[in-house]
N, C-alpha and C positions, 0 to 999 in steps of 0.2 A: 379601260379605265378612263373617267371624264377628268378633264380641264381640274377640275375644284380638287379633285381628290389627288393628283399629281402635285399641283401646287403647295399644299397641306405637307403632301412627304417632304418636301425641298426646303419649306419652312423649318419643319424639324428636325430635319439633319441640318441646318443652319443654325438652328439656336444650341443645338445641342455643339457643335463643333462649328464655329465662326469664321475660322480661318486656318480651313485645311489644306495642307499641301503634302509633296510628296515624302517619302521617308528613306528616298535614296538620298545621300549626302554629295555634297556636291558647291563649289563658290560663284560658278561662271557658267556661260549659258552650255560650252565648248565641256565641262566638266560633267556635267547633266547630260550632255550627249551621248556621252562614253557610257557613262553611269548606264544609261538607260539601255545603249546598243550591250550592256553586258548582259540587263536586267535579263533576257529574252532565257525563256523555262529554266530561271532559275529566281533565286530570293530577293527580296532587298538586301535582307540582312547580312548575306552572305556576297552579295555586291561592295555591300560595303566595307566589309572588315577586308575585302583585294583591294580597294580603290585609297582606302586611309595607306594604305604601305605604298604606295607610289604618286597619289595627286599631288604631295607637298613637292617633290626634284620633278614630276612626269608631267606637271599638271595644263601643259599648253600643245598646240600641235606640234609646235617647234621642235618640244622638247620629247614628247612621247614618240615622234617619228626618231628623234636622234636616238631613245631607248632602243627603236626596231623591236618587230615582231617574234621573237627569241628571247629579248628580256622582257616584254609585254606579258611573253607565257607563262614565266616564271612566276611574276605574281599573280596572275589569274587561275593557276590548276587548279583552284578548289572548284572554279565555278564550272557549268555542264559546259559542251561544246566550247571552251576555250580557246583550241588552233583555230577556229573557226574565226573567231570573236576577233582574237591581236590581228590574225589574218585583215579582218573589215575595219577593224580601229587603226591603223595601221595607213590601210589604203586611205580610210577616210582624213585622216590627219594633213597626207601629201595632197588630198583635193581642195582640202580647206586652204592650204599657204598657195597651193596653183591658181585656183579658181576665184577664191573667196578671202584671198588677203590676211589668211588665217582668222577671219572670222565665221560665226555660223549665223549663215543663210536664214532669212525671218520668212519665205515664201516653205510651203510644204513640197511644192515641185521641186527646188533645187535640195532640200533635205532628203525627197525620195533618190535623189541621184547620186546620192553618194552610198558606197557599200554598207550592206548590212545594215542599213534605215529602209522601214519599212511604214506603211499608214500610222501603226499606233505608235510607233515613236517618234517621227516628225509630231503628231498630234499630241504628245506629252510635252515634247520640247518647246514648240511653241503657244501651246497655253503655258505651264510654268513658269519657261526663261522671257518669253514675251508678251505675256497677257492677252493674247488671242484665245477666244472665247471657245476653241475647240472639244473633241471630243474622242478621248483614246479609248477604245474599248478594246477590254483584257479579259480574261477568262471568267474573273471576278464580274465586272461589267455585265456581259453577256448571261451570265448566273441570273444576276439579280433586277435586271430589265425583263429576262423570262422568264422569274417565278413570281413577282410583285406583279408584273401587268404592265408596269410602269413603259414599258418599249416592247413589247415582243418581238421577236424577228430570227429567222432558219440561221443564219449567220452575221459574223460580224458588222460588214459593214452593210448590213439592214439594220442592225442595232444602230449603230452609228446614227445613218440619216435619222431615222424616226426617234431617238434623243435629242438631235437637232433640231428638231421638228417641236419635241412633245414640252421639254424644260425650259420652265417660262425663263423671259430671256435675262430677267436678273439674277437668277441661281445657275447662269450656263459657264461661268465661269470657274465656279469651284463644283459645280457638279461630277463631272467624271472624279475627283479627289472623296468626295464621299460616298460614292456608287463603289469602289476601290475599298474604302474602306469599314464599309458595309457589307461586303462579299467579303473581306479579309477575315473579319472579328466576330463580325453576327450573323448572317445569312451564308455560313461556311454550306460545302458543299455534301456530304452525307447527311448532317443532321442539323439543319438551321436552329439559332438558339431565339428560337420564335418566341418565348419568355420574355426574355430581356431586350428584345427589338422596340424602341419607338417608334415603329411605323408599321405595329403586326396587325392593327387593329382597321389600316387604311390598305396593308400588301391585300391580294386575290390568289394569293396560293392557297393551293385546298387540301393538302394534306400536315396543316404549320405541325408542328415539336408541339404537343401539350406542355401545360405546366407542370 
């Protein structure tokens, strides 16, 4: 895919949606954290309907450490891997008041250091909470850089660099937010609704959804 025809896509997912951002709920950079470290193979939506029952009493490290990993569970069982989750939210809370003064780290290194933050979550956290021009790629992501042309690449973070590389650098900042939700809405994953896509006519996939 050349220069002209990528930038064309970025155009149009920008006029058509100006100002995307995520659809996990969340007030503080530290609440986006959590949000996120839950999101992992499981919904937003279902993120959020756990996170609304304890962020208003839970919603600091102070205070989600003083809940402990036992009441942490409690309102997380809906979501997949949960002991897993309070387990890493938990730990992460006491690194954050140890390490980091109860705040969350703006570098991706000290985000990876803490439990159960991984590449694409530090890279959500710090584009959304911090405006750092990153790039999380999600399963969604990965989809739809490999059937538009847009980034090809075996695994994720070949996806990654070569969207760093390829999205001209004034749409890098909300670009992973509409690749997200582009792969969520339109370019699902059995049957793309290659129809109703604004950008069917500029994707290189070659088997699109007739109309």
């Amino acid at each position: 895919m050349n220069a002209a025809k990528r930038r064309e896509i970025f155009a149009r997912l920008q006029a058509a949606n100006p100002h995307p951002t995520t659809e996990l709920e969340y007030d503080t950079p530290f609440q986006l954290l959590i949000a996120v470290l839950l999101s992992a193979q499981a919904t937003d939506k279902s993120v959020n309907i756990a996170t609304r029952k304890f962020f208003p009493a839970y919603g600091t490290p102070q205070a989600l450490l003083a809940l402990g990993e036992e009441g942490l569970s409690d309102y997380i069982k809906t979501i997949g891997l949960y002991r897993t989750k309070a387990k890493n939210a938990i730990a992460t809370c006491r690194l954050l008041i140890e390490q980091h003064g109860g705040e969350v780290p703006q570098t991706r290194e000290a985000l990876e250091a803490l439990p159960g933050v991984g590449r694409k979550t530090a890279n959500v956290v710090l584009n959304t909470a911090f405006g750092q021009p990153t790039m999380a790629v999600d399963t969604h992501i990965f989809r739809v850089s490999n059937r538009t042309g847009i980034a090809p690449g075996k695994n994720v973070l070949e996806v990654e660099l070569k969207l760093e590389k390829f999205v001209p650098r004034e749409y890098m900042q909300d670009a992973h937010h509409w690749l997200i939700l582009q792969g969520r809405y339109v370019c699902v994953a059995r049957k793309p609704k290659c129809p109703q896509c604004g950008i069917s006519d500029l994707c290189e996939y070659k088997d699109k959804t007739p109309a």
